[in-house]
C-alpha positions as CSV (number, residue, x, y, z in Angstrom):
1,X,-106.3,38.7,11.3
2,X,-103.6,37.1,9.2
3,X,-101.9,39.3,6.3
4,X,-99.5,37.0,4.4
5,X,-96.8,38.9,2.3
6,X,-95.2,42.3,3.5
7,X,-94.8,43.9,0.1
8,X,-96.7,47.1,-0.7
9,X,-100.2,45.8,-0.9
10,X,-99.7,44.2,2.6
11,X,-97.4,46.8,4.4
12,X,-100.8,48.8,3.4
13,X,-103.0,46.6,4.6
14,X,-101.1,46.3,7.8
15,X,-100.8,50.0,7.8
16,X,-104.7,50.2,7.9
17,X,-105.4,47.7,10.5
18,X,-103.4,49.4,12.8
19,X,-105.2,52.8,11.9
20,X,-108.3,50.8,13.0
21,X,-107.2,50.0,15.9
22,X,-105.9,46.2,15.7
23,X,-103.4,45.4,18.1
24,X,-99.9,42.9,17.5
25,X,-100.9,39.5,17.5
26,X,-97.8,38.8,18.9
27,X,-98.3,40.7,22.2
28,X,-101.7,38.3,22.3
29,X,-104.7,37.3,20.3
30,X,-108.2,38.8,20.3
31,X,-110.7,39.7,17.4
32,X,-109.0,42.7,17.2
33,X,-104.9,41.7,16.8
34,X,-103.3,40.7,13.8
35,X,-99.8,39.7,12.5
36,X,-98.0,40.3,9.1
37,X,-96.1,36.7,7.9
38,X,-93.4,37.3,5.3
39,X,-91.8,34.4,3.5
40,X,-88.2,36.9,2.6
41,X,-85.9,36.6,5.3
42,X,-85.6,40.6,5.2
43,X,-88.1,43.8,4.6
44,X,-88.4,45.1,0.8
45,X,-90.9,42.2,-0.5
46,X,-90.2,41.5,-4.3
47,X,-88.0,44.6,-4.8
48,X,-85.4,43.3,-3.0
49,X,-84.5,39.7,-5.6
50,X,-84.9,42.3,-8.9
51,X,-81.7,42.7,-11.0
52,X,-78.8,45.5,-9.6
53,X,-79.1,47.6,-12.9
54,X,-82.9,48.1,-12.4
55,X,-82.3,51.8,-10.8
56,X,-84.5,53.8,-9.6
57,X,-84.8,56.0,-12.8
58,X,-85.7,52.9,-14.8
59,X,-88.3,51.3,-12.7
60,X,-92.2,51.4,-13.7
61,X,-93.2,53.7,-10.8
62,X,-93.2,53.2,-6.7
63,X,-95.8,55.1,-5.1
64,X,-95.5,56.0,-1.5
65,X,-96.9,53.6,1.3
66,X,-99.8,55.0,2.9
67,X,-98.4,57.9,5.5
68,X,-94.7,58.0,5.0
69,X,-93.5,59.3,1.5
70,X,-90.6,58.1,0.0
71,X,-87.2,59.5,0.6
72,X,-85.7,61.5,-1.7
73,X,-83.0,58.9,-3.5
74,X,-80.2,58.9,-6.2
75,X,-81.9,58.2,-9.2
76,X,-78.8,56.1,-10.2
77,X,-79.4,53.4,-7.0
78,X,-81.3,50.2,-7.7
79,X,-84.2,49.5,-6.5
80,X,-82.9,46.5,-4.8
81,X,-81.3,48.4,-1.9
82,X,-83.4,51.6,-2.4
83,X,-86.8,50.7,-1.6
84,X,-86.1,47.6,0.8
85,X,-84.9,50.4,2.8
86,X,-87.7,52.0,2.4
87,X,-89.8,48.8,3.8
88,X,-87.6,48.2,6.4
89,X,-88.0,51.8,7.8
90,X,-91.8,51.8,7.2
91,X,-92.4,48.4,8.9
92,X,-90.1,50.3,12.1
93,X,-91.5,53.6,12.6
94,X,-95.4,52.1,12.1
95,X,-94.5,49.0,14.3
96,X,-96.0,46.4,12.1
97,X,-96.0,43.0,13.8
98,X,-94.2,41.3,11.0
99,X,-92.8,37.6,11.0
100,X,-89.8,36.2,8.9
101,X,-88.6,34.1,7.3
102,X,-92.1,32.3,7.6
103,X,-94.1,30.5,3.8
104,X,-97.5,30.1,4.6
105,X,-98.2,26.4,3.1
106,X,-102.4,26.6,3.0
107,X,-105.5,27.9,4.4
108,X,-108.2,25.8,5.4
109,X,-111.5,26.8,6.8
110,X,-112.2,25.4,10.4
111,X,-115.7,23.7,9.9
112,X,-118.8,24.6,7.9
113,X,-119.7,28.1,9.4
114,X,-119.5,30.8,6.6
115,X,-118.8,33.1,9.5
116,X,-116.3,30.6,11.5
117,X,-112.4,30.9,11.1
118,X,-109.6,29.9,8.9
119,X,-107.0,28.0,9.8
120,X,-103.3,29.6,8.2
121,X,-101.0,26.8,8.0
122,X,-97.5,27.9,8.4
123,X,-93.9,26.3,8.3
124,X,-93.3,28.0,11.5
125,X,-96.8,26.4,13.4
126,X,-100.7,27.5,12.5
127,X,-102.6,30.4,12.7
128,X,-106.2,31.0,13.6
129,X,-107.9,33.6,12.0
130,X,-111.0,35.3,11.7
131,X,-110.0,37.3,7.6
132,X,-107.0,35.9,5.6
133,X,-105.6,39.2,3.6
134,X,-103.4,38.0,0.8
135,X,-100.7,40.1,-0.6
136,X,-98.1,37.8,-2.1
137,X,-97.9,39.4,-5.1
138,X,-96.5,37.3,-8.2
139,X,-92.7,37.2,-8.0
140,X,-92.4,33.9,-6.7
141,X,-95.0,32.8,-9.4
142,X,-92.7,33.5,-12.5
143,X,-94.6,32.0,-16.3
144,X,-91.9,30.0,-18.1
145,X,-93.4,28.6,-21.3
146,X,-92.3,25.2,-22.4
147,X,-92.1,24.7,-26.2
148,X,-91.0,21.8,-28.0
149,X,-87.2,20.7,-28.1
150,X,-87.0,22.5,-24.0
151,X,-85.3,19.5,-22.8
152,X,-82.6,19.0,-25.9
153,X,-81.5,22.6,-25.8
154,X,-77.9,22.9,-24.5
155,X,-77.9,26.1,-23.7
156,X,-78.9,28.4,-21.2
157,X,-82.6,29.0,-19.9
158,X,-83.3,31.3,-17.3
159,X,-86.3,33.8,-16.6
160,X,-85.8,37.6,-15.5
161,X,-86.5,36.6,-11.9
162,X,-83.1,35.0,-12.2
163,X,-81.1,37.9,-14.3
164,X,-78.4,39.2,-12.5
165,X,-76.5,41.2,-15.1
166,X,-75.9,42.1,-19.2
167,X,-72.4,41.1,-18.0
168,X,-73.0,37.2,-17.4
169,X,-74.5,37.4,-20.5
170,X,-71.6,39.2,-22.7
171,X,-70.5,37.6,-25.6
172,X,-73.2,35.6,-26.0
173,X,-76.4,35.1,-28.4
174,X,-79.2,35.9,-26.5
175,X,-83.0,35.2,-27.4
176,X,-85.2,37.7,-25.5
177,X,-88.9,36.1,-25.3
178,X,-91.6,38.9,-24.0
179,X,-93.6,41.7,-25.1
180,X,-93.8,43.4,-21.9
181,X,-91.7,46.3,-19.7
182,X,-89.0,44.2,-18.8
183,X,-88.8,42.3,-22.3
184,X,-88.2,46.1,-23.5
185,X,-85.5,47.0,-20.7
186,X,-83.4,43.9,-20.9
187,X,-83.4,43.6,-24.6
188,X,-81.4,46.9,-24.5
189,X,-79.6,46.3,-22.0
190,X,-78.1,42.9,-22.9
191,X,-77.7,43.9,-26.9
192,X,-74.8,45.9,-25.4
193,X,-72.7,43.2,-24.9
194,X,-73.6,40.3,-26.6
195,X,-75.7,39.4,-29.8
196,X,-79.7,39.7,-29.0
197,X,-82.8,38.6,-31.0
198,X,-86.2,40.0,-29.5
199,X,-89.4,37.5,-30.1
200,X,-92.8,38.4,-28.5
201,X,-96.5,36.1,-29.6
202,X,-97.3,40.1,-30.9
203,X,-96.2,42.7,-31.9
204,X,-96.1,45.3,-29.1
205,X,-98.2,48.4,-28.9
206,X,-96.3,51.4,-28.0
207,X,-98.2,54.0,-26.7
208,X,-97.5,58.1,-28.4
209,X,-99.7,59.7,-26.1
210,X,-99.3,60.4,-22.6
211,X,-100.9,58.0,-19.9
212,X,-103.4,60.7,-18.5
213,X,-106.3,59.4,-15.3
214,X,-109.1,59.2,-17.8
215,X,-106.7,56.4,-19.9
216,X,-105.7,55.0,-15.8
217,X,-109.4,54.6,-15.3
218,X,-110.4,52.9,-18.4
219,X,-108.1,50.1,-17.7
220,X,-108.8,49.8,-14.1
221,X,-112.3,49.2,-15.0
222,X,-111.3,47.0,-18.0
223,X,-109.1,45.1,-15.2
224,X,-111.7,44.7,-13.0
225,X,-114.2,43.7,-14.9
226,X,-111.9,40.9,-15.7
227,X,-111.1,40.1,-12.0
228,X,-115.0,40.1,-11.2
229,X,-115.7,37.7,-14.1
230,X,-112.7,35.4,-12.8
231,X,-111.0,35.4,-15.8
232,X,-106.7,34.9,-15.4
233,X,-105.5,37.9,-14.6
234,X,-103.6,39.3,-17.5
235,X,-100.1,41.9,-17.5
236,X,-101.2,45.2,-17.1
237,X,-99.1,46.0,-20.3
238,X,-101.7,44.0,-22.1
239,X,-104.2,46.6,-21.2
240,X,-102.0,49.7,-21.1
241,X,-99.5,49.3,-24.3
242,X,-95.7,50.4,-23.9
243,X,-94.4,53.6,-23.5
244,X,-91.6,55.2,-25.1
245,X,-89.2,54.9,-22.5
246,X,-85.5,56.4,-22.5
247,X,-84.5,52.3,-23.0
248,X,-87.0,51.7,-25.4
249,X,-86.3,54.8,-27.5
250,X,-82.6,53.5,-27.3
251,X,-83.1,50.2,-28.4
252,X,-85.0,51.4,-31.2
253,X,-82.6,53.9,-32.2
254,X,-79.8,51.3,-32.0
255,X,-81.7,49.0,-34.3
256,X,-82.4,46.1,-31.6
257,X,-86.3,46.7,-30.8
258,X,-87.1,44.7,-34.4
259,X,-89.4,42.1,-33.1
260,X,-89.3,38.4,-34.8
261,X,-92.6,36.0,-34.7
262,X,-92.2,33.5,-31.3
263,X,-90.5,30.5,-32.6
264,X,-92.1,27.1,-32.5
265,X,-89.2,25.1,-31.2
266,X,-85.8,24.7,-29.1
267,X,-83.0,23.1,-30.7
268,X,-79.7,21.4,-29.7
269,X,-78.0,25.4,-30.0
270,X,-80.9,27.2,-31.3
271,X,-84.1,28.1,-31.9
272,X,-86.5,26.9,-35.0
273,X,-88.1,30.3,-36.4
274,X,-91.5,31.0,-37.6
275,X,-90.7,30.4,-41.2
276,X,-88.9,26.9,-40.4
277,X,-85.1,28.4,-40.7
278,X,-82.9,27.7,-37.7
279,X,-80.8,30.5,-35.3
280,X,-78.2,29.8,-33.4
281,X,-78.5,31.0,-30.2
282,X,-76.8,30.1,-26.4
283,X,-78.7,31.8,-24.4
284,X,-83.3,32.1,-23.9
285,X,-83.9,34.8,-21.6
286,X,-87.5,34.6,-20.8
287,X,-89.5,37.9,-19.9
288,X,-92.6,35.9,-19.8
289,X,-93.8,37.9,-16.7
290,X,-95.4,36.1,-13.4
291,X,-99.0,35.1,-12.1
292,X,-100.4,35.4,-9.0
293,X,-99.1,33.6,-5.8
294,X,-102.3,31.7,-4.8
295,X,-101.0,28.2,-3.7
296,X,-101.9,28.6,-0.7
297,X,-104.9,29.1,-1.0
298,X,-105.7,26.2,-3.1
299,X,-107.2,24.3,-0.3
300,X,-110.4,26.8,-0.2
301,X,-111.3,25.7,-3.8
302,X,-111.3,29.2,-5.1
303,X,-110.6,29.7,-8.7
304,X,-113.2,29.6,-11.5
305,X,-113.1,27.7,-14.8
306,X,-111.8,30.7,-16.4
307,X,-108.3,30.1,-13.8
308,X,-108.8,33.2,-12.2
309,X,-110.5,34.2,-8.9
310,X,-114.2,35.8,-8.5
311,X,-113.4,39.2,-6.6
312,X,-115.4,41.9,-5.5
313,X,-113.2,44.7,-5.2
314,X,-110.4,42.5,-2.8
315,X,-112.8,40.3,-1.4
316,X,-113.2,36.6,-2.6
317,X,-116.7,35.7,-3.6
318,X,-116.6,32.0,-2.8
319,X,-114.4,32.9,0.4
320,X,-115.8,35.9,2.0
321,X,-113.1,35.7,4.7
322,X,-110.5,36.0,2.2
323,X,-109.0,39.3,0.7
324,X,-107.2,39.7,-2.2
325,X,-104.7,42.9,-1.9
326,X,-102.9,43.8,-5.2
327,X,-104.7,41.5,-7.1
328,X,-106.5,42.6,-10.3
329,X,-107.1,46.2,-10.9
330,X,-104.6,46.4,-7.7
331,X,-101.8,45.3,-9.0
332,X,-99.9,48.7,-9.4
333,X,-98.3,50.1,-6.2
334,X,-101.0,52.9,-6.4
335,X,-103.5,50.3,-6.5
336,X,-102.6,48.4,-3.7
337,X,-102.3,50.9,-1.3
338,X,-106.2,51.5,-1.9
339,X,-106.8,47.8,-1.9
340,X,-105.0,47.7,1.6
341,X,-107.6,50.4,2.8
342,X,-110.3,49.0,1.6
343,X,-110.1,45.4,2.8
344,X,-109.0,46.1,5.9
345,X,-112.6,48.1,5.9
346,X,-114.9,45.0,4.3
347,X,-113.0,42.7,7.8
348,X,-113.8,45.4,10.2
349,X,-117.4,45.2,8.6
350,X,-117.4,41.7,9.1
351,X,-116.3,41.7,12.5
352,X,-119.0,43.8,13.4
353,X,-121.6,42.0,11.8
354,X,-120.0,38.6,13.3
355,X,-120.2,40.5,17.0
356,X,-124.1,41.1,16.5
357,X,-124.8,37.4,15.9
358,X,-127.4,35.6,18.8
């Protein structure tokens, strides 16, 4: 078994397959060994690139890999250092065969057999492999909308999986693009220092009720309903609304969270608004969110003409032998420790039925 990405969904999945008995591919191969390739060149998956004042009080929950709780931590320490950590030491203590720095380029199937292997193509030589668990998450997938006028603007682009700090920004006037979490967070954080304008397709819903299980399990069926149909995943705050945050209630209360209508074009040193009146501004910060990672699996032929991927809970209808972990109604850390569990369940089901062929 391959697992390709060591964030949460596939320190779970790895997690699992050890629970069930799989051995370290690296100590030799069998039906029953597998081996974790990571594309970071350290534990913490995505956590480890997000922006130093993300802290642990601000982020959008971490929920505890499967068998080790989380530490107790200062609030106050980001995320970046805080819950690579907390990787590192889980990918120790369960001895997870993990490989890095190694970027899976494609997987190919073998021959014709629906039942046969997969090939995992790697920069680091080519694995062989009876189930292909994908956890890569969306990080290195970030959405960066091009609008007219992209390639005239003088200023500064650059998307929030490039932020590094309010400070590089002080000064400056700053268009924040994005409806979502981090839209919210970084808006407050940057009007701080330098002159902001906040632009989102929609206006944002903001939630006054509390989040209870019966609201988490209307959208994971909503979500998954979506993921079964193949249609693009969308960002779980399209299906959940914001909250009321401590930085969304301050942003508001500072007169900053007044969203204007996406503009249609970039100028020279601004944008062109809505209503065809021009803004000055330096600097587009994109909070446009991510999509899924699935370029390597492009060889397999698997998305629909919707642009999303047929799933059955994690397993891929038109490839069987592939699992998709934190995909879909998966996506939250809660949701991909489940998703680990349950794959790793459908591939010991298919070994088994594989063993009983003549």
């Amino acid at each position: 078994m391959v697992v390709v990405g060591a964030g949460q969904a596939g320190l779970s999945a790895a997690h699992h397959l050890r629970r069930r008995g799989f051995t370290s591919a690296l100590d030799g191969a069998g039906d029953r060994s597998f081996v974790v390739l990571d594309a970071d060149a350290a534990p913490g998956g995505a956590w480890q690139h997000r922006w130093p004042s993300l802290s642990m009080s601000t982020v959008n929950g971490i929920f505890d890999l499967p068998g080790a709780p989380l530490p107790p931590v200062d609030p106050e320490e980001p995320a970046r250092t805080a819950v690579p950590r907390y990787f590192a030491a889980y990918e120790r203590d369960q001895g997870l065969p993990v490989l890095r720095p190694v970027r899976v380029r494609g997987v190919e199937r073998v021959d014709d057999d629906p039942e046969g292997d997969l090939l995992v193509r790697t920069d680091a030589g080519t694995w062989r492999a009876a189930s292909v668990l994908s956890a890569t998450g969306t990080w290195t997938n970030p959405v960066l909308p091009r609008y007219p006028g992209a390639d005239a603007f003088r200023g500064r682009q650059l998307h929030t999986s490039q932020y590094v700090s309010a400070e590089d920004l002080r000064g400056h006037r700053v268009a924040v693009v994005g409806g979502g979490i981090s839209a919210v967070q970084l808006l407050e954080e940057v009007s701080r220092v330098a002159w902001t304008a906040w632009y989102a397709r929609r206006e944002p819903v903001f939630r006054t009720g509390p989040f209870t299980s019966e609201t988490g399990r209307d959208v994971v069926a909503r979500v998954a309903e979506d993921a079964e149909a193949g249609r693009a995943p969308r960002s779980v705050v399209s299906y959940t609304g914001l909250s009321w945050t401590p930085y969304a209630v301050a942003a508001r209360e500072r007169g900053v969270l007044r969203r204007r209508p996406m503009f249609t074009a970039l100028e020279p040193h601004g944008v062109r608004e809505a209503d065809g009146t021009s803004t000055s501004v330096d600097v587009v910060l994109w909070a446009t969110g991510f999509r899924p990672a699935l370029d390597h699996l492009q060889p397999l032929g698997l998305r629909s003409a919707d642009g999303g991927v047929e799933v059955r809970g994690t397993r891929v209808l038109r490839e069987p032998r592939v699992h998709l972990v934190g995909y879909g109604p998966a996506q939250s850390t809660v949701g991909a420790n489940r998703a680990g569990r349950d794959a790793v369940a459908d591939v010991v089901a298919a070994l088994r039925r594989r063993a009983a062929r003549p």
